[in-house]
C-alpha positions as CSV (number, residue, x, y, z in Angstrom):
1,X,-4.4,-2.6,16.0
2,X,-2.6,-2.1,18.9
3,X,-2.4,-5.7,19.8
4,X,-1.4,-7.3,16.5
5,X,1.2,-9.5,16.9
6,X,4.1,-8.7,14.8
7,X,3.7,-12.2,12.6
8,X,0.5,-10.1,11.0
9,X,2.3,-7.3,10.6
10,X,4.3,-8.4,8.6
11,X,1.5,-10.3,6.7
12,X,-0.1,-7.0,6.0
13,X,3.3,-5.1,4.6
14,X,3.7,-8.5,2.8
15,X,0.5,-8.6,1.5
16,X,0.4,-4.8,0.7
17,X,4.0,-5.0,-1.4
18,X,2.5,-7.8,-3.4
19,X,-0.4,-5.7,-4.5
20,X,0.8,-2.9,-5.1
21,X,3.7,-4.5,-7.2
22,X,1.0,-5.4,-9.5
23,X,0.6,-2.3,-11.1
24,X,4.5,-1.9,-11.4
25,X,5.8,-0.9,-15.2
26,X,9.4,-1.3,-16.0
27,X,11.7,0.1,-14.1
28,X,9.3,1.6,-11.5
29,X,10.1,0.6,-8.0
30,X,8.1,1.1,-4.6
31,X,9.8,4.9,-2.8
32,X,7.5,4.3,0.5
33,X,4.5,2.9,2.0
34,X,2.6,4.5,4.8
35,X,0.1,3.2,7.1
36,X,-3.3,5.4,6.4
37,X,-6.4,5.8,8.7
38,X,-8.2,2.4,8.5
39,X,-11.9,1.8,7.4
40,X,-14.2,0.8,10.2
41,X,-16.9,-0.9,8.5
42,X,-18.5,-4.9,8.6
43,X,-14.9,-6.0,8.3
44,X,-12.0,-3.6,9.8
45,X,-9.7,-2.6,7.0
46,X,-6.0,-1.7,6.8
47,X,-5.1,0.5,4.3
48,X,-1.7,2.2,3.0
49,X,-0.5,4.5,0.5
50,X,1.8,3.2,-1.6
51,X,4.3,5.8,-3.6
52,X,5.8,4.4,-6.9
53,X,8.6,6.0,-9.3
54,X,10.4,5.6,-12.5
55,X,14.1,5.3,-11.2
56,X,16.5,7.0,-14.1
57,X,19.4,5.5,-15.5
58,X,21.7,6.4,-12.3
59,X,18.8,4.4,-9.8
60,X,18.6,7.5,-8.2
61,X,16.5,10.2,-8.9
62,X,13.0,8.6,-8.7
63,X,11.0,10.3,-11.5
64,X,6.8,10.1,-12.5
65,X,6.0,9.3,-9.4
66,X,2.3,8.4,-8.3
67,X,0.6,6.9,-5.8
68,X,-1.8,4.2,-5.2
69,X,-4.5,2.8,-2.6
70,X,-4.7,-0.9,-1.1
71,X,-6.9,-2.2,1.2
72,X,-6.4,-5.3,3.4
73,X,-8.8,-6.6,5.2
74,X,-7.8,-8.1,8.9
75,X,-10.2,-10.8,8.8
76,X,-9.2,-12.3,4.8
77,X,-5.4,-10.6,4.3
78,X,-5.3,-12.9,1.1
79,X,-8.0,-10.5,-0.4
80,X,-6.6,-7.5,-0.1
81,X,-6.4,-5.3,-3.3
82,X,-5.7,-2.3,-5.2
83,X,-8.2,0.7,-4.3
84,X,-8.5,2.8,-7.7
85,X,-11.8,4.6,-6.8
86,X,-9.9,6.3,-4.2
87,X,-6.7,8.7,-4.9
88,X,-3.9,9.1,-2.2
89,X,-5.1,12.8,-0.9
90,X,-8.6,11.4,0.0
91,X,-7.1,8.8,2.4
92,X,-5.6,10.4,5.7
93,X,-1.7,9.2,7.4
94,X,-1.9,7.6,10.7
């Protein structure tokens, strides 16, 4: 992806906040996003890991955090999704 233009990269961190802010509960905000290894397959997928936590009362001290998986695919962005069949230690950081 070296030559994306940054206009789709910010579609892609755009696209991957609005998934993953699906699975939000209350009170639990996005910590960090990072850019994983991609899937080279029919269609070349981007893919983060996207760390959520309960903030406590303060907004401070992030609490049950977890992680989750999304995909987005370069040549449909509007379809990317959540991936729960894979965890956050089977997907490799860039």
């Amino acid at each position: 992806m070296s030559n994306d233009t940054p206009r789709s990269g910010d579609q892609l961190i755009a696209k991957c906040v609005e998934v993953a802010s699906t699975v939000l509960s209350e009170n639990e905000v996005i910590l960090e996003i990072r850019r994983a290894q991609p899937d080279f397959g029919r269609n070349f997928t981007v893919v983060y890991k996207v760390y959520l936590a309960t903030l406590d009362a303060t907004g401070i001290n992030p609490t049950n955090k977890r992680c989750v998986v999304v995909g987005i695919p370069i040549s449909d962005i509007a379809s990317g999704s959540l991936q729960p069949d894979r965890s956050c230690d089977s997907v490799q950081d860039l």
